[in-house]
Structure formats: C-alpha cells, structure tokens
Backbone as CSV, one residue per row, in Angstrom:
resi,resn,N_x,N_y,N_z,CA_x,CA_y,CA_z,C_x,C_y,C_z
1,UNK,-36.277,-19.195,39.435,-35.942,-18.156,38.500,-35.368,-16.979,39.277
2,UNK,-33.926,-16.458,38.765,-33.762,-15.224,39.670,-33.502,-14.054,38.982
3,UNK,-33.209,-13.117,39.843,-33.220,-11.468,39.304,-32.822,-11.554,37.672
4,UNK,-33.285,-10.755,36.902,-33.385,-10.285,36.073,-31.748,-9.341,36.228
5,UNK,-30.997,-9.370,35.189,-29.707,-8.287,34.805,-29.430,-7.773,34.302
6,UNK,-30.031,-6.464,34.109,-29.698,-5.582,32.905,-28.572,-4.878,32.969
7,UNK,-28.106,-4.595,31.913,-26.738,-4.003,31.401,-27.572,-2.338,31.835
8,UNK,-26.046,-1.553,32.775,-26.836,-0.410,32.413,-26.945,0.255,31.354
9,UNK,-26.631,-0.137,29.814,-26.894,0.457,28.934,-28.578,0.249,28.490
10,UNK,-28.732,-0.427,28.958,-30.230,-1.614,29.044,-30.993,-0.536,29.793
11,UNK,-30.757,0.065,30.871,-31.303,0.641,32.019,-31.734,1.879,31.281
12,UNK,-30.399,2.649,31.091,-30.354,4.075,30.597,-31.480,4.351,29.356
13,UNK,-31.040,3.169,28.247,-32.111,3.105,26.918,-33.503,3.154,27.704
14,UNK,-34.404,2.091,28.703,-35.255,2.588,28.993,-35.818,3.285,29.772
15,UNK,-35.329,3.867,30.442,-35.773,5.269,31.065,-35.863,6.282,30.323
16,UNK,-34.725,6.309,28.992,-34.688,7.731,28.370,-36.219,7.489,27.431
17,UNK,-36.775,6.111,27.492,-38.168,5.991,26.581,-39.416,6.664,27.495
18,UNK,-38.871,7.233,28.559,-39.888,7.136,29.574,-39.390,8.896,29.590
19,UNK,-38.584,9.616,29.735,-38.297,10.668,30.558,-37.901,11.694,29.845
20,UNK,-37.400,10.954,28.379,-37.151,11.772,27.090,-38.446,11.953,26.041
21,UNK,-39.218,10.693,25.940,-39.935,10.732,25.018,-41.651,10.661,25.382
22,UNK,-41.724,10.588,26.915,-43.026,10.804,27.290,-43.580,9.136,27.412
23,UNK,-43.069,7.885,27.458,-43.626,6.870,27.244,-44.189,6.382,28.615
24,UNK,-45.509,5.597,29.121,-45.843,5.357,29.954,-44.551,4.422,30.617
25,UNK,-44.361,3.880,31.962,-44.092,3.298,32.192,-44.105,1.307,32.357
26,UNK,-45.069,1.480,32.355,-46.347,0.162,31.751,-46.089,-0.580,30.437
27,UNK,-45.603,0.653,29.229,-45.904,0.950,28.010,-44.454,0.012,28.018
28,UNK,-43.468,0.689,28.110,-42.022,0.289,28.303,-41.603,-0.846,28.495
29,UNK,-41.914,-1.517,29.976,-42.280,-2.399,30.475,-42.252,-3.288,29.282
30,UNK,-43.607,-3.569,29.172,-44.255,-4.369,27.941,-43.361,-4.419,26.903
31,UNK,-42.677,-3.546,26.625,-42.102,-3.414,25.102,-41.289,-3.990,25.239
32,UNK,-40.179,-3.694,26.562,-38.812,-4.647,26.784,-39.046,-6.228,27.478
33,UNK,-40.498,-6.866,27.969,-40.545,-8.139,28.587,-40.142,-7.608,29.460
34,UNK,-40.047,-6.827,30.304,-39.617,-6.772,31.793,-40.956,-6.720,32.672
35,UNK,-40.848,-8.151,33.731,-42.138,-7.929,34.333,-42.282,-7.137,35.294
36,UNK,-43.846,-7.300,35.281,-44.289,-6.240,36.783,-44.361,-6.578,38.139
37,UNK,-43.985,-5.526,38.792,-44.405,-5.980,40.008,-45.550,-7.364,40.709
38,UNK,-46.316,-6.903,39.779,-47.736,-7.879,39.453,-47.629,-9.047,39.367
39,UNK,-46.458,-9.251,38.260,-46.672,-10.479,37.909,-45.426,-11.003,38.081
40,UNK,-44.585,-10.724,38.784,-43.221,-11.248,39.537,-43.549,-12.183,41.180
41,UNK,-42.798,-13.633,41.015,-43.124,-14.090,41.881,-42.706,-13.588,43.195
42,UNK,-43.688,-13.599,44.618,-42.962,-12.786,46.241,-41.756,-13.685,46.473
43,UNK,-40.725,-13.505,46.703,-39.542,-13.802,47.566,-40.569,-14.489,49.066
C-alpha cells in the first residue's frame, strides 16, 4: 500500500477544520480516514 495523495484542495479544507474552526487534530483525522501515525505501516 503506498502514500496516500491528497489534492491540495484536500489539504487546505483540512487544516482550515483545524486552524479556522478550533477542531482537534485527531478529530479531523478521523473524520477524513486519514491514518495516524499509529496506525500507518514503518517503511
């Protein structure tokens, strides 16, 4: 499975959930399926 590709319109939308609207980062995460550090396999 490899990198993940977000559009930076993809990018911009979630950060502004994070930096505009106060949303955890975690929170975000979760909302869009983007995994975590955590749970991403090591290279």
């Amino acid at each position: 499975m490899g990198k993940p590709n977000f559009s930076d319109e993809f990018k911009r939308d979630a950060v502004a959930q994070i930096t505009e609207r106060g949303y955890a980062v975690a929170e975000v995460s979760q909302w869009l399926v983007v995994p975590s550090r955590k749970t991403m396999p090591r290279s």
